[in-house]
Structure formats: structure tokens, C-alpha cells
Backbone as CSV, one residue per row, in Angstrom:
resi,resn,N_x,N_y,N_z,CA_x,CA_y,CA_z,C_x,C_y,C_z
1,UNK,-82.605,-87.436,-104.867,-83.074,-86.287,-104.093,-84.049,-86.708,-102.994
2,UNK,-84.853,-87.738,-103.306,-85.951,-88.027,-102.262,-85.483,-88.682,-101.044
3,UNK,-84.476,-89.795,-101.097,-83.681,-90.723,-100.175,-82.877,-89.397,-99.484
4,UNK,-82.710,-88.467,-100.103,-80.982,-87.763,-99.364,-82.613,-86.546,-98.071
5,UNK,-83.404,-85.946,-99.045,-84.515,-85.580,-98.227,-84.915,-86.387,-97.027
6,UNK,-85.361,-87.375,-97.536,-86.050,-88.169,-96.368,-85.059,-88.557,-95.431
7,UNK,-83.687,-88.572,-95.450,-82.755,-88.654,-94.700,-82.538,-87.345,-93.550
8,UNK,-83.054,-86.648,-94.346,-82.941,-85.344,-93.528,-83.974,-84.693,-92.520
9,UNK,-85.140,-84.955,-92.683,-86.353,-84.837,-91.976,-86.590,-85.827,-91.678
10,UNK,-86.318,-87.526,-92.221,-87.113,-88.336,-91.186,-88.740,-89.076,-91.151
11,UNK,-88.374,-88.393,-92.886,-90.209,-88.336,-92.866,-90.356,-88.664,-94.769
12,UNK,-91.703,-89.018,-94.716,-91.727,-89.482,-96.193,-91.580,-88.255,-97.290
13,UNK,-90.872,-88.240,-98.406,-91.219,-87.208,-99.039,-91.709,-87.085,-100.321
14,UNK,-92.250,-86.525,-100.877,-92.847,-86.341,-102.398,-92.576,-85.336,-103.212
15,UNK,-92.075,-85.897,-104.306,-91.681,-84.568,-105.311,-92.521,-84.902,-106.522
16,UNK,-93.146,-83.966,-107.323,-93.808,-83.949,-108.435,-92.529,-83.740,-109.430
17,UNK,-92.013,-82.629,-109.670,-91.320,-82.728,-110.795,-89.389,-82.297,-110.150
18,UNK,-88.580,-82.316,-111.001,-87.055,-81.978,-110.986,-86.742,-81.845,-111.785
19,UNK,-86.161,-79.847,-111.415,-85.016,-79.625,-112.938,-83.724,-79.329,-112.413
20,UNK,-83.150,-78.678,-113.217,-81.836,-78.815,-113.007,-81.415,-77.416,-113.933
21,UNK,-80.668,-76.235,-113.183,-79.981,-74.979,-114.279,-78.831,-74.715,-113.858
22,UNK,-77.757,-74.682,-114.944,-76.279,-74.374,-114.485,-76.068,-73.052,-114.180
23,UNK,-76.554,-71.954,-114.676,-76.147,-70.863,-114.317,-77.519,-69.812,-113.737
24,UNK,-77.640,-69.874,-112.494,-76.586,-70.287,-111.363,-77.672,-71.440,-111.429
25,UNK,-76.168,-73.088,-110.914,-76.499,-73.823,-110.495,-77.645,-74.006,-109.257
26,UNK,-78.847,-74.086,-110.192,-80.218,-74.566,-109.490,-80.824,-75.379,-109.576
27,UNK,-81.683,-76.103,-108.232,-82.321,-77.409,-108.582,-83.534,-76.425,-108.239
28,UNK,-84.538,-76.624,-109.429,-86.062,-76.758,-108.976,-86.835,-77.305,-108.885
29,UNK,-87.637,-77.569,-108.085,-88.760,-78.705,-107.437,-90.321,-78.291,-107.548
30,UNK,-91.244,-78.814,-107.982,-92.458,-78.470,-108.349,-93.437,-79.249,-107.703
31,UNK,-93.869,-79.051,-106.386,-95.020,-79.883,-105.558,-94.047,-80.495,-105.072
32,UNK,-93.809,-80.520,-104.131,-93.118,-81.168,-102.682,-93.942,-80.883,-101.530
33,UNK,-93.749,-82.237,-101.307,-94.631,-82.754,-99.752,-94.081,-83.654,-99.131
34,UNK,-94.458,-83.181,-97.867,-93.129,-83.786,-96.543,-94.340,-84.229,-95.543
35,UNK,-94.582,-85.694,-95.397,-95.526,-86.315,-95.104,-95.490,-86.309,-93.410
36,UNK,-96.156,-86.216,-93.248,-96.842,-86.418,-91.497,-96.346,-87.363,-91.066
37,UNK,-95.338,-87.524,-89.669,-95.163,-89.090,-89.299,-96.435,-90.002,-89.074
38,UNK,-95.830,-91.039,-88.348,-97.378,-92.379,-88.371,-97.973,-92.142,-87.106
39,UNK,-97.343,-91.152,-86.044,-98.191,-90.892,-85.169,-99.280,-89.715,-84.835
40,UNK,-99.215,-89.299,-86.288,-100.295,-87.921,-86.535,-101.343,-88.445,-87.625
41,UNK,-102.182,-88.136,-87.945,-103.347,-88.554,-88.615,-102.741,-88.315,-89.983
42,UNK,-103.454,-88.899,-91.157,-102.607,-88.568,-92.578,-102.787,-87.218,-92.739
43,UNK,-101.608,-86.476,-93.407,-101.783,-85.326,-94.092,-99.846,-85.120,-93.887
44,UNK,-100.020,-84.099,-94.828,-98.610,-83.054,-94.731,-98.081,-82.177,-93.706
45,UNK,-96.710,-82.199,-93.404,-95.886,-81.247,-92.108,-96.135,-80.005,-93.293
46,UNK,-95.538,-79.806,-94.489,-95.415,-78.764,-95.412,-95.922,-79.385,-97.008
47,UNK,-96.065,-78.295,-97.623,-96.069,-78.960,-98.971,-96.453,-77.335,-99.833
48,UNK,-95.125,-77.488,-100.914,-94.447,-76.343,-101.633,-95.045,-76.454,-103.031
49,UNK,-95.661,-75.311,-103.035,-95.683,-75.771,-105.244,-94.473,-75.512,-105.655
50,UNK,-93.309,-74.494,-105.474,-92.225,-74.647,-106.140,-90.843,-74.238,-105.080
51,UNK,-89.744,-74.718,-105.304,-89.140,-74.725,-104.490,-87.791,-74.251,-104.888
52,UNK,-86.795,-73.039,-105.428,-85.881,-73.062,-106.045,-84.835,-72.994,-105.237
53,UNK,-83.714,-73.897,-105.356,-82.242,-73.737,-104.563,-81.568,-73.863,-105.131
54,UNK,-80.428,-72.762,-104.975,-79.175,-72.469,-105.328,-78.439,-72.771,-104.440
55,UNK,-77.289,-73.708,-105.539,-76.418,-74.899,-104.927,-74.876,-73.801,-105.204
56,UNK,-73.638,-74.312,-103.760,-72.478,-74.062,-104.617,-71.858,-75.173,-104.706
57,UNK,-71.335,-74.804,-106.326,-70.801,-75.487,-107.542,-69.420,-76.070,-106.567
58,UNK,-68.715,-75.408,-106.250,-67.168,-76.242,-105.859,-67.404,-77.165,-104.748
59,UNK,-69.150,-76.537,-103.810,-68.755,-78.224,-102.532,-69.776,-79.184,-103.053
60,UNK,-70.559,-79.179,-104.009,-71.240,-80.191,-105.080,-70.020,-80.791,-105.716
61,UNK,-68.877,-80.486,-106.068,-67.985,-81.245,-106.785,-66.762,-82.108,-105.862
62,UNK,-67.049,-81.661,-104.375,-66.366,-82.410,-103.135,-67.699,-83.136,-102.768
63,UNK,-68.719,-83.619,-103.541,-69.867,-84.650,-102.618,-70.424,-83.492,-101.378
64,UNK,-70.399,-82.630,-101.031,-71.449,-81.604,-100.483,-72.417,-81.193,-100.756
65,UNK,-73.690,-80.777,-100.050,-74.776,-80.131,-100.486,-74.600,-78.957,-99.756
66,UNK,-74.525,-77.821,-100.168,-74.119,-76.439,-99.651,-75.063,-75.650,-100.608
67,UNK,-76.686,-75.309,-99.676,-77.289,-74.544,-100.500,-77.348,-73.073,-100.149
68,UNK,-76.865,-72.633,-100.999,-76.778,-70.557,-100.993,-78.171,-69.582,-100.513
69,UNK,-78.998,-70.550,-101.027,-80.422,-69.848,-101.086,-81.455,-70.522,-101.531
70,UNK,-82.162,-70.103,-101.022,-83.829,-70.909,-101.004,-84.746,-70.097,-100.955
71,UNK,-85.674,-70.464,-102.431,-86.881,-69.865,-102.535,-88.406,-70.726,-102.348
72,UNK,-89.005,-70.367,-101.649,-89.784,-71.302,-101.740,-91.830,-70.506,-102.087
73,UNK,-92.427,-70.948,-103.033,-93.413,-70.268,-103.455,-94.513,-70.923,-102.725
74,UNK,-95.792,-70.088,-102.301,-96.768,-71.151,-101.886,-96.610,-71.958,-101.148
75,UNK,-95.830,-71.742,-100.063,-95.779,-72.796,-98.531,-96.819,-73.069,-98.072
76,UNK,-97.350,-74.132,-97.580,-98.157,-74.305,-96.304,-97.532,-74.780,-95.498
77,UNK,-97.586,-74.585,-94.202,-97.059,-75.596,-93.335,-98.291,-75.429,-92.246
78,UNK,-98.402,-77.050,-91.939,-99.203,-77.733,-90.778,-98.374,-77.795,-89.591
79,UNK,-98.566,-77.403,-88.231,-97.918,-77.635,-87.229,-99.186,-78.313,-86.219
80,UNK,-98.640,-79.415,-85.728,-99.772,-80.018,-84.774,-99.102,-80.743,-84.057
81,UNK,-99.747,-80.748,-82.534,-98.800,-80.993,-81.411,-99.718,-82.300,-80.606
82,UNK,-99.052,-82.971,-80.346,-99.362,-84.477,-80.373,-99.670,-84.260,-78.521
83,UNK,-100.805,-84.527,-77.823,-100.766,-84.860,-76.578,-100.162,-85.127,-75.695
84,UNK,-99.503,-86.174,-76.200,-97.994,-86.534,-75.369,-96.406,-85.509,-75.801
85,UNK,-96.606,-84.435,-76.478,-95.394,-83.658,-76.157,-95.061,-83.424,-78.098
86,UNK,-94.584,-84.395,-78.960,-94.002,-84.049,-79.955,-95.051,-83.658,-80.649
87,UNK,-94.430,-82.592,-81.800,-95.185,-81.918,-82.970,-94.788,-82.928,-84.530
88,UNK,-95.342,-82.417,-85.024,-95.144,-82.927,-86.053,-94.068,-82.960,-87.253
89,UNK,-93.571,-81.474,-86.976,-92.128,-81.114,-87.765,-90.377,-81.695,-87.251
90,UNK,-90.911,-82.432,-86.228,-89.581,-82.798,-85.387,-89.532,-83.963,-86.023
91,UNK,-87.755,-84.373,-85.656,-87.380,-85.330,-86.019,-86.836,-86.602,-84.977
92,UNK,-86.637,-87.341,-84.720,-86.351,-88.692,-84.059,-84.993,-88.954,-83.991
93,UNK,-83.678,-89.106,-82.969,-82.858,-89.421,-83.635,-82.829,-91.373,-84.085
94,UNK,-84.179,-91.804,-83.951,-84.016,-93.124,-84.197,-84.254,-92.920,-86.054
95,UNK,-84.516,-91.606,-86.432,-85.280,-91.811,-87.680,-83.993,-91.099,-88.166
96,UNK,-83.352,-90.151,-88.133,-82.186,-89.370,-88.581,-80.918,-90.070,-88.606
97,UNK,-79.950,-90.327,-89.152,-78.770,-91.078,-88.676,-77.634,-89.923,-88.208
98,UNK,-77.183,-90.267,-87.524,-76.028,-89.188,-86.827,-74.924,-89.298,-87.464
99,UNK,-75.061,-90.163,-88.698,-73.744,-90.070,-89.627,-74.223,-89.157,-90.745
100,UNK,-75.099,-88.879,-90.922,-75.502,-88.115,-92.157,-75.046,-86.699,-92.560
101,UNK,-74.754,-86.530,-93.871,-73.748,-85.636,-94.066,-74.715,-84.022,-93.536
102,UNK,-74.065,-83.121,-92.279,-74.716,-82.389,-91.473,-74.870,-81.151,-93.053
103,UNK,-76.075,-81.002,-92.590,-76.993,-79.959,-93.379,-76.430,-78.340,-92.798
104,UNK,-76.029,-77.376,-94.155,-75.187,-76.184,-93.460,-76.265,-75.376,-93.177
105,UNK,-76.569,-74.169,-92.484,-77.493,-73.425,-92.164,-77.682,-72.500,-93.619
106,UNK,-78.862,-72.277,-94.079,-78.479,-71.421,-95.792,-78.738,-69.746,-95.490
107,UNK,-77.967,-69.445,-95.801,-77.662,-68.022,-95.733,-78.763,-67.193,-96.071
108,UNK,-79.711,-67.458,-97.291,-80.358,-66.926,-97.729,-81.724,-67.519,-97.827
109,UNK,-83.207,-67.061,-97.245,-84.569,-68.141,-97.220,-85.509,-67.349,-97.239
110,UNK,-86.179,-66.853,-98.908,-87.142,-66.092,-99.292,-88.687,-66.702,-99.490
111,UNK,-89.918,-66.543,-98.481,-91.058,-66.786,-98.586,-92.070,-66.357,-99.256
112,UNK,-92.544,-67.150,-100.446,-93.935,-65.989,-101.004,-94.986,-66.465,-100.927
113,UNK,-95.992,-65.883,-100.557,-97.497,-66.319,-100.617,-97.632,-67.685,-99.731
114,UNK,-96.849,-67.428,-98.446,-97.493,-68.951,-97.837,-98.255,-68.929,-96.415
115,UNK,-98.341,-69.808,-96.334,-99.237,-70.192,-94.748,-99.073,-71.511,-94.120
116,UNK,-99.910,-70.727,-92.583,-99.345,-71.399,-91.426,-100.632,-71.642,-91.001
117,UNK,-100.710,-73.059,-90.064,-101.846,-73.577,-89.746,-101.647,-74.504,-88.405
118,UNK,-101.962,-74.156,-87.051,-101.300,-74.835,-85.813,-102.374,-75.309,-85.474
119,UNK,-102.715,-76.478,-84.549,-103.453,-77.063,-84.278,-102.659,-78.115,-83.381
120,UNK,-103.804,-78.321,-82.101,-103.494,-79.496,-81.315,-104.012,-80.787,-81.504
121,UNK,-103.387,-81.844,-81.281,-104.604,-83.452,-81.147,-105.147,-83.081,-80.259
122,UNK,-106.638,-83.980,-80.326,-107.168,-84.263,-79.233,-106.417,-85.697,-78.675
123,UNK,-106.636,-85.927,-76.995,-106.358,-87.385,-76.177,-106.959,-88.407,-77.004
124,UNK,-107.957,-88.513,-78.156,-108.147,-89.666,-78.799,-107.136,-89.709,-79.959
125,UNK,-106.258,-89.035,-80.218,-105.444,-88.848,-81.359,-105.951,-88.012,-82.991
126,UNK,-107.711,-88.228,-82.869,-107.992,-87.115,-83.925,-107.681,-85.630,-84.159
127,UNK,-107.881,-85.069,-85.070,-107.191,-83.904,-85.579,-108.195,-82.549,-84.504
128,UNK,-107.254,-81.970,-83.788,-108.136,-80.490,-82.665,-108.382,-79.762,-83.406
129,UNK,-109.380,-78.280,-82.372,-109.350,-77.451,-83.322,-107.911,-76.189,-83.808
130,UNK,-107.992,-75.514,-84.771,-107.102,-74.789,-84.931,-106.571,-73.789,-83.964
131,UNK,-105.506,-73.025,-83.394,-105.555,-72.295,-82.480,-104.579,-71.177,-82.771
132,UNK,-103.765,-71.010,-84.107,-103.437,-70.252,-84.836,-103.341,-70.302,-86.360
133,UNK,-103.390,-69.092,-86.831,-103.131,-69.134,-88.984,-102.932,-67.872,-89.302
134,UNK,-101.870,-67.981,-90.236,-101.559,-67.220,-90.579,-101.692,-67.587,-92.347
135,UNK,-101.886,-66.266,-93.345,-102.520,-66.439,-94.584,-101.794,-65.221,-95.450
136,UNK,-100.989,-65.359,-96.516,-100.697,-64.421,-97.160,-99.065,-63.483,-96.834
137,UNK,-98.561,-65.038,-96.015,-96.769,-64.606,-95.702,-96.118,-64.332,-97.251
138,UNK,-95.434,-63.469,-96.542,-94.061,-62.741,-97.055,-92.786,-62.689,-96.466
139,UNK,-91.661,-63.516,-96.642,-90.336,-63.638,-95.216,-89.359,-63.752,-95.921
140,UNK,-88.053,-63.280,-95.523,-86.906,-62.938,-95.791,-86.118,-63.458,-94.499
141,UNK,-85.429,-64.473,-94.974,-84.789,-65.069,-93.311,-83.180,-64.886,-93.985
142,UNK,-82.690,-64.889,-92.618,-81.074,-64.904,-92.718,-80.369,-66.272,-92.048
143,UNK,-79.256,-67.326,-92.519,-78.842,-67.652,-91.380,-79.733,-68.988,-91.107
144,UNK,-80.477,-69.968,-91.895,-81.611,-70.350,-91.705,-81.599,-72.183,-91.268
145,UNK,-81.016,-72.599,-90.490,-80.565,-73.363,-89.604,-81.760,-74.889,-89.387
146,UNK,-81.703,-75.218,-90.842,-82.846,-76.536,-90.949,-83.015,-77.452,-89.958
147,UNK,-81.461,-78.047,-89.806,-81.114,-78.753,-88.981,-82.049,-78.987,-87.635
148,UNK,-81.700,-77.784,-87.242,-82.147,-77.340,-85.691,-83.407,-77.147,-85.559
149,UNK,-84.137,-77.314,-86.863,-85.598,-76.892,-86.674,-86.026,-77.845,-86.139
150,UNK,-85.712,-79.397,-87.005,-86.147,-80.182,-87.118,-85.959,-81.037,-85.764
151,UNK,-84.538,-80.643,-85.096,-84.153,-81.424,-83.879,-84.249,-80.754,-82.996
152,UNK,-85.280,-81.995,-81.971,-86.033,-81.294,-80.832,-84.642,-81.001,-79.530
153,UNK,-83.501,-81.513,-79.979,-83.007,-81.464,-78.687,-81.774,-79.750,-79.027
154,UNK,-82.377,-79.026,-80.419,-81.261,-78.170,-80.425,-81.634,-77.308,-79.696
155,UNK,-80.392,-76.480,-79.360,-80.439,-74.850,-78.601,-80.093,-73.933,-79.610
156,UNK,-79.546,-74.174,-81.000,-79.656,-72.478,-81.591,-80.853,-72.237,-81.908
157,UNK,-79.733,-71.302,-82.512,-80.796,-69.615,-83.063,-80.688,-70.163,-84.838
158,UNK,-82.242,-70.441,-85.183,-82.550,-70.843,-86.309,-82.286,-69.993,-87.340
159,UNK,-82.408,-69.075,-87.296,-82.716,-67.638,-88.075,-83.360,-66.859,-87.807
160,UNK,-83.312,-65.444,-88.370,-83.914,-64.037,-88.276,-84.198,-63.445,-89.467
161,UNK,-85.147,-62.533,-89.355,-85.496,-61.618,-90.742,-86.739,-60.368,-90.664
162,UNK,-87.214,-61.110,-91.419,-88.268,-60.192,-91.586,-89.507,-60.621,-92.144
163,UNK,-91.052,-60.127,-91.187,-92.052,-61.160,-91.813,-92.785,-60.026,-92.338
164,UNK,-93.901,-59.779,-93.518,-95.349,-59.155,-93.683,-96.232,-60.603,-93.490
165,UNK,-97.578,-60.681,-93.045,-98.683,-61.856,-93.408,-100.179,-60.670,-93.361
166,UNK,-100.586,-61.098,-94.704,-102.045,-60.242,-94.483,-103.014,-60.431,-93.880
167,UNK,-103.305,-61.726,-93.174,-104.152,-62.170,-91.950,-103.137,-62.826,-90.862
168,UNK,-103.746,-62.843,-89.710,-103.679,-63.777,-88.714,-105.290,-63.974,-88.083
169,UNK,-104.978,-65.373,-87.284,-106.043,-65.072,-85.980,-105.455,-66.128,-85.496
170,UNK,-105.659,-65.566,-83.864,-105.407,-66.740,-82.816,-106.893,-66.395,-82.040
171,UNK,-107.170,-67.871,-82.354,-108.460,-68.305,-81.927,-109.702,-66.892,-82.717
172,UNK,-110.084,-66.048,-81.936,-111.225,-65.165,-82.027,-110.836,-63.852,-82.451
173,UNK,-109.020,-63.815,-82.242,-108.793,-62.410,-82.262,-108.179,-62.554,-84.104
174,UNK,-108.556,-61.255,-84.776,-108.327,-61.583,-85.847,-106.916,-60.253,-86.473
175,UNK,-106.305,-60.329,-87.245,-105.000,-59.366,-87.401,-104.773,-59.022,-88.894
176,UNK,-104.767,-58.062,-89.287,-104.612,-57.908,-90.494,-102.926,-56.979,-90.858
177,UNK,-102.634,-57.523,-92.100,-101.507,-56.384,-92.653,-100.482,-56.059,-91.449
178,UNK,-99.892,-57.046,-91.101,-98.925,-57.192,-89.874,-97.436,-57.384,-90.654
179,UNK,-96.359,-56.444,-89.765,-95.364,-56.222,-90.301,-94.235,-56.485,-88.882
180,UNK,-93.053,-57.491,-89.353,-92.896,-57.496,-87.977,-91.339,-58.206,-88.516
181,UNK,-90.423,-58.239,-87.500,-89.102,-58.772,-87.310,-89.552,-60.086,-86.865
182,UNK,-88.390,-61.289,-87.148,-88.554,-62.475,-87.245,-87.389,-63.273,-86.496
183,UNK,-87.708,-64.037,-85.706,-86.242,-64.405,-85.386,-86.501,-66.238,-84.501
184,UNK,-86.305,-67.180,-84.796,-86.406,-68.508,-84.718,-85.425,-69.211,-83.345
185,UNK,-85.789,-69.822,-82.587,-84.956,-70.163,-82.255,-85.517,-71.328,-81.629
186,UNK,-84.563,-72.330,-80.833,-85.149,-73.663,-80.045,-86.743,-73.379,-79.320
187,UNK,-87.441,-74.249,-80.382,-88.624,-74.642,-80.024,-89.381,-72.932,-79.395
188,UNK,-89.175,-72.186,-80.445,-89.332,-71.041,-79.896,-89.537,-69.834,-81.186
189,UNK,-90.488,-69.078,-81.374,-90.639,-68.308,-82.281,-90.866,-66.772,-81.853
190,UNK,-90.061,-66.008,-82.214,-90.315,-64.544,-81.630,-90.621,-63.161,-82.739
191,UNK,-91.464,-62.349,-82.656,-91.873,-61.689,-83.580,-91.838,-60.526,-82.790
192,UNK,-91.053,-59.649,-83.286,-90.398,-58.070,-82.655,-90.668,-56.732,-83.449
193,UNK,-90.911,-55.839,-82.740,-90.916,-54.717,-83.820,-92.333,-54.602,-84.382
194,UNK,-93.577,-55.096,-84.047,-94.544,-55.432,-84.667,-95.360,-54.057,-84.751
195,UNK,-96.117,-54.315,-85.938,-97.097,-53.236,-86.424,-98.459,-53.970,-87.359
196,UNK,-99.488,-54.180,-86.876,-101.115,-54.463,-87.425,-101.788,-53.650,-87.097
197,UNK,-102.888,-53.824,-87.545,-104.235,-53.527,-88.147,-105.113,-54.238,-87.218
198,UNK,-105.671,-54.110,-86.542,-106.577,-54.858,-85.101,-107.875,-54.214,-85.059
199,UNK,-108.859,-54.635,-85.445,-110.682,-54.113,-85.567,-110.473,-52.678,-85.567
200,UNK,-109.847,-51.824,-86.564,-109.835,-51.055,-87.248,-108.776,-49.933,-86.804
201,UNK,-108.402,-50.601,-85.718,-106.891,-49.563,-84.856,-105.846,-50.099,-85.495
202,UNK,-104.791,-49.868,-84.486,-102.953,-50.053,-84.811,-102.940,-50.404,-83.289
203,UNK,-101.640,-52.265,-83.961,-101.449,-52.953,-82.820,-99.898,-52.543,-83.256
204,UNK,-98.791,-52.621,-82.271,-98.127,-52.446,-82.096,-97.664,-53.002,-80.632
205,UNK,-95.864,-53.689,-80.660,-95.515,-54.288,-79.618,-94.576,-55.870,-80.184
206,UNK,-94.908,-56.669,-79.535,-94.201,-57.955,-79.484,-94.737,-59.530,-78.981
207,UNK,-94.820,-60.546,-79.642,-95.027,-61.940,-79.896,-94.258,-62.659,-79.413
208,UNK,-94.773,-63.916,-78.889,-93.610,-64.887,-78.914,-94.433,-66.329,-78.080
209,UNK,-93.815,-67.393,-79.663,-94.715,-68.471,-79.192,-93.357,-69.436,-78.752
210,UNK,-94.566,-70.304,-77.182,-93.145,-71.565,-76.566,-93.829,-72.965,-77.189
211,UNK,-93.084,-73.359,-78.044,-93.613,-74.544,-78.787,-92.796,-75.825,-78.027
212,UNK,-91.835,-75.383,-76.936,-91.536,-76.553,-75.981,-92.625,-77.674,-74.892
213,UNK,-93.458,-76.858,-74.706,-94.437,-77.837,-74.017,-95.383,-78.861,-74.705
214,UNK,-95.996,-79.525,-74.374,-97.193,-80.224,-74.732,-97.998,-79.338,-75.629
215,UNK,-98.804,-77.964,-75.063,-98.928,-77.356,-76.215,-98.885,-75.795,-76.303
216,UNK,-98.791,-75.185,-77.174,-98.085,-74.180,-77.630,-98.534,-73.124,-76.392
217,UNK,-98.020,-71.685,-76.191,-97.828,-71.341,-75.442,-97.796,-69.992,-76.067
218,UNK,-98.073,-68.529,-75.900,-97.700,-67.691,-76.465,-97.929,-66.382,-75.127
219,UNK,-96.878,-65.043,-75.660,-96.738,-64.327,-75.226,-96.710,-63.158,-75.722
220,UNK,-97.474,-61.745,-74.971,-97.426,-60.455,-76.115,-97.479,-59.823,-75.104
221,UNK,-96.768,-58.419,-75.667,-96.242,-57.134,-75.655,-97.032,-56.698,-76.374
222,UNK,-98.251,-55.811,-76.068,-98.742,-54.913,-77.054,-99.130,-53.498,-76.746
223,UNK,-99.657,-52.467,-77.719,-99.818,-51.438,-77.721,-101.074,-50.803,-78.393
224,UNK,-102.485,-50.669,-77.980,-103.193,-50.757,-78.879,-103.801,-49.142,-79.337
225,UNK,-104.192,-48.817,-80.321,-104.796,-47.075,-80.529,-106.040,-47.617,-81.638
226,UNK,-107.203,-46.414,-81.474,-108.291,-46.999,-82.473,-108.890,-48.008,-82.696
227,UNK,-108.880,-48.514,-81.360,-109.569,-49.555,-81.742,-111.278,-49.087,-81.634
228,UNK,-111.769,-50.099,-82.949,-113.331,-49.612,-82.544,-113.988,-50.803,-81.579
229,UNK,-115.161,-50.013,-80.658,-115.664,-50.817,-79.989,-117.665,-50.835,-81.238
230,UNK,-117.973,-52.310,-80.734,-118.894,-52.861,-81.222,-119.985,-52.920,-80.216
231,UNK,-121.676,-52.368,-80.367,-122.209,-52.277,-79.476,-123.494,-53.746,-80.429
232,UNK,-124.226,-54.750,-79.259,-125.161,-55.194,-79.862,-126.768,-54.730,-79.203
């Protein structure tokens, strides 16, 4: 499992434990961590306390990995964007082999209780400050296109769904109990349909971060009511 992983991201990986259930054929994984390449400071791209996937049985018995669905508990994921252009979740095709048996997009990709944490290097290569987080995801993706996440040179559409997260903040502004449509695509994240909680009003409108440049980039559509103002 770790060689066929690390084949796939490019990157070191760590598993604490592996089981195995026939009905329905599931592998579960307990602490997985998907290590930082060597040009980011040490730490983790992601790292899962549990990870359940449902495999199908007839292209496991043709040598396929064809996973149905993916649960994954307690995500974190680190995103940090390197000065000179790459992030940390991308892959190399010097590190990927282009013979490797192509990874299918999984139909089904349920999130509980996880978080997100973006951050730039600084020009000396140490770790910047943070410039988005998100704390207390909930996601339901469709359609969920690993592959392409990982490779900087794709053009699809990763997946779509549906997000709740009970915090955000980018930088100063802070977001609570946000409910919003989800939809992934090349080097590109879009959040539609949105509804928060903003210093004691209702935000309402639309997101969307460009993770193609050097460094991240974002865009909003919003709508704001109630908000309170603060006098000192």
C-alpha cells in the first residue's frame, strides 16, 4: 500500500495501521501522512486519523484499484506555496511515472471534522505567515479526480459538492457557520451559493481562490446584512 501510494503522489508516505473488510470490500487506514517534499520545510501536505475506502471487488481481481468511495475522518491539510511558484500538494512528472496504473476519479468523497491551513514561504525558504484556515469541515464531493489535483499541468474539473466549515479567517476577517457549494477545478477552488455568519450579520454571495500563481489569489461576490459596527 505505501510503494503503490507513494507512487501516486510522489511523496513519502506513512501509515500507522491496515485493515482489511470483505463486505463491502474495505481497506482501512489509521494515521496516514503524506510527507512534505524536500523543498518545503519538514512537516505534512495532509495527515488523516482514519481513512475508509471502498474498493470494487471485480477490477481488484483484474489487478485494478477502482475505489467507490472515500471516507476520510479528521483531515488536515497544509497547503504552502513555495516562492518560486510550486505548492506543496503537487506532483513532479520526474517523481510520478507516466506508466503508472492511472488513478480513476472516485465517485464518492465524504469529509468529517477536518481542516485547512494555507500559508506562503518566505524568499529565505522558512515557513510564512498563515493567510487562510479553515476549522471544523464537513464535505460531500462528487466525481473526485485525485489525479488532477495532484498534477500541476491538469485542466479538469476535480469535483463538486457540498461544503459546511464552522470557522474560517482570511487573514483578519473572521467567518463562522458557512454553508456553501463546492466545486474544484485546475489549480482553482470555487465556493458558490454561500451563506455565513460575519461579526454578527449574514454573508452571502461567492468565493474563489487562483492557486495558479506564485501565490494564492482570491476572489468574492458578496452580500452583506447586520453587520455590527464596533466603536473604540
Amino acid at each position: 500500500m505505501i510503494p503503490y501510494l507513494q507512487e501516486k503522489t510522489g511523496k513519502q508516505v506513512e501509515i500507522g495501521r491496515l485493515a482489511l473488510t470483505f463486505f463491502p470490500l474495505t481497506i482501512r487506514i489509521d494515521q496516514i501522512g503524506v510527507k512534505n517534499p524536500r523543498i518545503f520545510p519538514a512537516g505534512y501536505v495532509v495527515q488523516v486519523a482514519r481513512v475508509d475506502a471502498e474498493l470494487n471487488f471485480g477490477a481488484l481481481l483484474h489487478r485494478q484499484v477502482v475505489i467507490k468511495s472515500l471516507v476520510l475522518e479528521d483531515p488536515i491539510l497544509n497547503l504552502t506555496s513555495d516562492p518560486d511558484g510550486p505548492w506543496n500538494f503537487e506532483s513532479t512528472q520526474s517523481k510520478v511515472s507516466e506508466n503508472a496504473t492511472p488513478l480513476n476519479p472516485i465517485p464518492s468523497v465524504k469529509i468529517r471534522r477536518g481542516a485547512l491551513i494555507a500559508s506562503n514561504l518566505l524568499p529565505s525558504d522558512a515557513a510564512g505567515p498563515i493567510f487562510f484556515e479553515a476549522h471544523e469541515i464537513f464535505c460531500e464531493l462528487e466525481q473526485v479526480n485525485l489525479a488532477g489535483i495532484i498534477n500541476p499541468s491538469s485542466s479538469s474539473m476535480d469535483g463538486q459538492g457540498s461544503l459546511k466549515a464552522g470557522l474560517l479567517r482570511f487573514g483578519a476577517i473572521e467567518v463562522r457557520n458557512l454553508e456553501s457549494k463546492l466545486r474544484l477545478e485546475s489549480r482553482q477552488v470555487s465556493f458558490t451559493d454561500v451563506k455565513a455568519e460575519v461579526y454578527g450579520g449574514i454573508a452571502v454571495g461567492g468565493l474563489t481562490f487562483d492557486l495558479s500563481g506564485k501565490n494564492a489569489n482570491f476572489t468574492t461576490n458578496a452580500r452583506l446584512g447586520g453587520i455590527m459596527a464596533c466603536s473604540h
